[in-house]
TISEKOL-912759 format. One record per residue (C-alpha): x, y, z. Coordinates in steps of 0.5 Angstrom, whole numbers, plus 2048, in hexadecimal, padded with zeros to 3 digits. Layout:
% residues N
XYZ/...
% end
This chain:
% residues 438
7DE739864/7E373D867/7E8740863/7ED740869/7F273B869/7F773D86D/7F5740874/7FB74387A/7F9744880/7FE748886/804743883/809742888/80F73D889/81573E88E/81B73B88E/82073A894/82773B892/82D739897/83473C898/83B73B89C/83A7408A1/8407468A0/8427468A7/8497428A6/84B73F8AD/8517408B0/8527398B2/84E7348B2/84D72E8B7/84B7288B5/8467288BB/84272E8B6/84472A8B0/83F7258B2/83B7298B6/83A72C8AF/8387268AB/8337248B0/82F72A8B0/82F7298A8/82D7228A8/8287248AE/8247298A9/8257258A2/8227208A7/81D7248A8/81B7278A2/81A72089E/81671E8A3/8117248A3/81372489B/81672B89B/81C72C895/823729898/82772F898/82F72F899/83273589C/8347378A3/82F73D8A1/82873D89D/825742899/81E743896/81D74588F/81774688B/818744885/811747884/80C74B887/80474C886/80574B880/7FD74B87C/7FB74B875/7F6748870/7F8745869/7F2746864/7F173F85F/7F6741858/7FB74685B/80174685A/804749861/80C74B862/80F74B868/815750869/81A75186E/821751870/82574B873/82274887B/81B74C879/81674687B/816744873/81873C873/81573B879/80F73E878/80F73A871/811734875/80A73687A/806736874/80972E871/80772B878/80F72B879/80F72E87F/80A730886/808737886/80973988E/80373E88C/7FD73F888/7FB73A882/7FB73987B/7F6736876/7F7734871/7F173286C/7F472D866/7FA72A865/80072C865/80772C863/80D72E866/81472F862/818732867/81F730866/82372C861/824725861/81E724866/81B71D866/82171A861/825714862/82B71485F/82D70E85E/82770D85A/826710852/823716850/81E71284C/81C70E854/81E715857/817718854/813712856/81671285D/81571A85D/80F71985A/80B714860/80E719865/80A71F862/80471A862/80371885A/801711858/80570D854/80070E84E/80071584F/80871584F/809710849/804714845/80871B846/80F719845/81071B83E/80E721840/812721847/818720843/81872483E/81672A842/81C728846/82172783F/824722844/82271C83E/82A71A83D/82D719845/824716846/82870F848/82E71384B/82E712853/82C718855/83271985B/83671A854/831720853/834728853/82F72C859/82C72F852/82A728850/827727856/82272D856/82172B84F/81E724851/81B727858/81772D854/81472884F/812723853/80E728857/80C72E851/80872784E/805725856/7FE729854/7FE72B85C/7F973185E/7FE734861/80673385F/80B736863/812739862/81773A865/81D73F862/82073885E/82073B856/82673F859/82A739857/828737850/82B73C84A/828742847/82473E843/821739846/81F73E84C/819741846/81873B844/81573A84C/81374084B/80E73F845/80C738848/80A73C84F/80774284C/80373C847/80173984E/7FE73E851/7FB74284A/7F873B847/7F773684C/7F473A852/7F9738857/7FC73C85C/80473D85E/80773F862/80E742861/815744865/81A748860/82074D861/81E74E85A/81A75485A/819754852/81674D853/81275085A/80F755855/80E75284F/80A74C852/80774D858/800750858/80175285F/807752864/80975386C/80F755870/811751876/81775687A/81975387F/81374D880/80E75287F/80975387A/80D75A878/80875C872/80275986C/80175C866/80375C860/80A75985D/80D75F85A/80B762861/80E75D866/81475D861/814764863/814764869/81875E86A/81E762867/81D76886C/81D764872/823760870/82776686D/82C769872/82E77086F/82F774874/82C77B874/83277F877/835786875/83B786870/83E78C873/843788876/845782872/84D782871/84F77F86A/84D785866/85078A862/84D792863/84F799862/84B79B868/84679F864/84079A864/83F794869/83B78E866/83678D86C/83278586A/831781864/82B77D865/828777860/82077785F/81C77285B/816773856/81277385D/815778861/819774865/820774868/82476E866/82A76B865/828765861/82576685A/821761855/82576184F/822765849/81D76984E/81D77184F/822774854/82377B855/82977E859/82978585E/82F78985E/82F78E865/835793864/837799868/83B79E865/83E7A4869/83F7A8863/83C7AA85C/83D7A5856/83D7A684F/83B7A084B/83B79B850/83B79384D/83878E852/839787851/83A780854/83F77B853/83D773854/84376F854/843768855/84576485C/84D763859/84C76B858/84C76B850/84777184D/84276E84A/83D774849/83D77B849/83777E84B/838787849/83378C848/83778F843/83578983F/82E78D83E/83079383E/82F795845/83379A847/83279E84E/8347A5851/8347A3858/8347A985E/8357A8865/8317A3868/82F79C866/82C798860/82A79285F/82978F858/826788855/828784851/82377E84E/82477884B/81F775847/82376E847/82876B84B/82D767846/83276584B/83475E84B/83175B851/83775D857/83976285C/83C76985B/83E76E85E/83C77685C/84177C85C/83D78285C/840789859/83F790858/843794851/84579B850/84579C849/8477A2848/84E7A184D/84E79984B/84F797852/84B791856/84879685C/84678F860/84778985E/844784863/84877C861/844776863/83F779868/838774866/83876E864/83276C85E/83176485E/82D762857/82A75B858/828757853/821756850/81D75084C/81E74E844/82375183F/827755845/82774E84B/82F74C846/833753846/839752849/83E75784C/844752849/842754842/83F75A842/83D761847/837764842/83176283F/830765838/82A762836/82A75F82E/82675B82A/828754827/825750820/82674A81C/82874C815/82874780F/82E74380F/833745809/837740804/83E745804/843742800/84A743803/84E7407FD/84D7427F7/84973E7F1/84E73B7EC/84C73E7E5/
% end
């Protein structure tokens, strides 16, 4: 037998989007009112007959959510799917559910699959959670032995038991998702497909879905296919990922990679000289020319893992000889409030500068800024005069995103910087707060 479960072949889909046209009419007889919802109905009439998608809008345009679009999925593979907004994910999911038709190409999937693509799917609000699982249950294609026989354990993965007989149109977005995971997390398909709806349970639900995939993979020999904006989950899960851009298959490779390669296509920085930024304070005695972000691969980015190694190029011109020069650079958070001060003089590096350019580094071996965006302000000080010579203010933004487990909660509400500590369970004490009576 195969060990293919799962074969792609040149998938496209195209849709036909309609817009009101943008040429607005100075005047408009009725005559070319009529003339113009004749001309509609003429072509939804056309389009129905010949089962084409009726389209509204004076103008149609064709959009191809994918393109040629090939891969194979090995027996047991956990493989992500990573890509931003409108890059073919969904619909290359619902392709693979039967949900929709490609237009091209064809998929074969070997086994049976189950699809968790959006929260609440299959659920009956009226009905009670305990009904809901049953329900749910039969259109993923269980068997009422089957379902009965696991619902202990559907509901304690879920830890829905207290609102079990609760209808669940009373049911939080969260608890929706919990309910749906566990109904398809114990389905025991050859394929288990899932779109990004961990998002909407809290931090430690989300690895408690983690665990369970991660076990349906390792131990029972499944393959599951995973869509996530959660590069920490991508990394920490999958055996193997892809990067759909723009309805293309951009890239396969390992997950750390395509996470990788993810981050430098969605990263806007741009490379642009400094030289003639406006809000900086300058001596005239040196220029700040660039400052340029790189990661543990040497690629430029503007997005940063949280907890991964980054590193900072500084390029300076200087007009003249400067004795014990200090580089630095300032991060501030987007209110403009400093938040890190990053300074050579910290290890003791102290440059003489001649005329000429000069370019320093400064790594990091992990970024501990709270998941957000801030602006970077890069400087050069003159030890000997104690006068910033350039300072460039906001010229680069650096984005930390968030990463999977102890570090998915922290919130720029209570916090800006992650020290990293140790918690432990100490034997609890009597203390005596009274005086004993003698």
């Amino acid at each position: 037998m195969s060990d293919i479960v799962i074969e792609v072949e040149n998938l496209s889909k195209r849709y036909l989007v309609g817009h009101q046209s943008s040429q607005r009419e100075r005047y408009t007889a009725l005559r070319d009112v009529f003339g113009r919802e004749v001309r509609k109905f003429a072509r939804n009439a056309a389009d129905f007959v010949h089962g084409r998608q009726i389209v509204q809008g004076d103008e149609i345009e064709e959009f191809w959510a994918l393109r040629n679009v090939s891969f194979k999925v090995k027996r047991g593979e956990v493989l992500g799917i990573v890509g931003r907004n409108g890059a073919g994910k969904s619909t290359l999911l619902k392709i693979l559910s039967r949900i929709t038709e490609p237009d091209e190409g064809r998929a074969i999937l070997h086994g049976r699959a189950s699809s968790l693509l959006e929260v609440g799917t299959g659920f009956h609000p009226e009905l009670t959670g305990r009904e809901n699982i049953y329900l749910n249950g039969a259109i993923l294609g269980m068997k009422r032995g089957e379902i009965k026989r696991k619902l202990d354990e559907i509901v304690a993965f879920s830890e829905m038991e207290r609102f079990l007989d609760t209808p669940v149109k009373r049911y939080s977005s969260g608890m929706y998702v919990r309910l749906a995971f566990a109904v398809a997390a114990h389905l025991e398909p050859d394929i288990l497909i899932v779109d990004e709806v961990l998002a909407v349970g809290d931090a430690a639900f989300q690895e408690k879905c983690i665990g369970k995939l991660d076990s349906v993979a390792q131990y029972d020999g499944r393959t599951v296919l995973f869509v996530s904006h959660n590069l920490g989950a991508i990394q920490q899960l999958c055996s193997r990922a892809i990067l759909l851009y723009d309805g293309r298959l951009a890239a396969d490779n390992a997950p750390n990679s395509i996470v990788q390669e993810y981050l430098t296509r969605v990263s806007t920085v741009e490379k642009v000289s400094l030289s003639d930024w406006k809000d900086r304070v300058t001596s005239g005695d040196a220029t700040i020319t660039d400052l340029v972000v790189y990661d543990k691969h040497d690629a430029n980015v503007e997005l940063v893992p949280f907890g991964q190694e980054i590193h900072f190029v500084l390029c300076i011109e200087f007009q003249r000889r400067v004795n014990k020069a200090i580089f630095g650079i300032l991060v501030h958070s987007v209110s403009g409030d400093p938040i890190l001060d990053l300074r050579s003089s910290h290890n003791g590096l102290r440059l003489d500068c001649d005329e000429g350019c000069v370019s320093v580094e400064v790594a990091i071996d992990e970024i501990l800024l709270y998941p957000g965006e801030y602006t970077l302000s890069p400087y050069v000080y003159e030890d000997v005069t104690k006068v910033d010579i350039d300072w460039v203010r906001h010229c680069r933004k650096l984005r930390v995103v968030p990463t999977l487990g102890l570090h998915g909660d922290l919130n720029l509400d209570y916090g800006k910087y992650f020290v990293p500590s140790s918690w432990t369970l100490l034997e609890s004490q009597r203390v005596s707060l009274v005086p004993e009576a003698e």
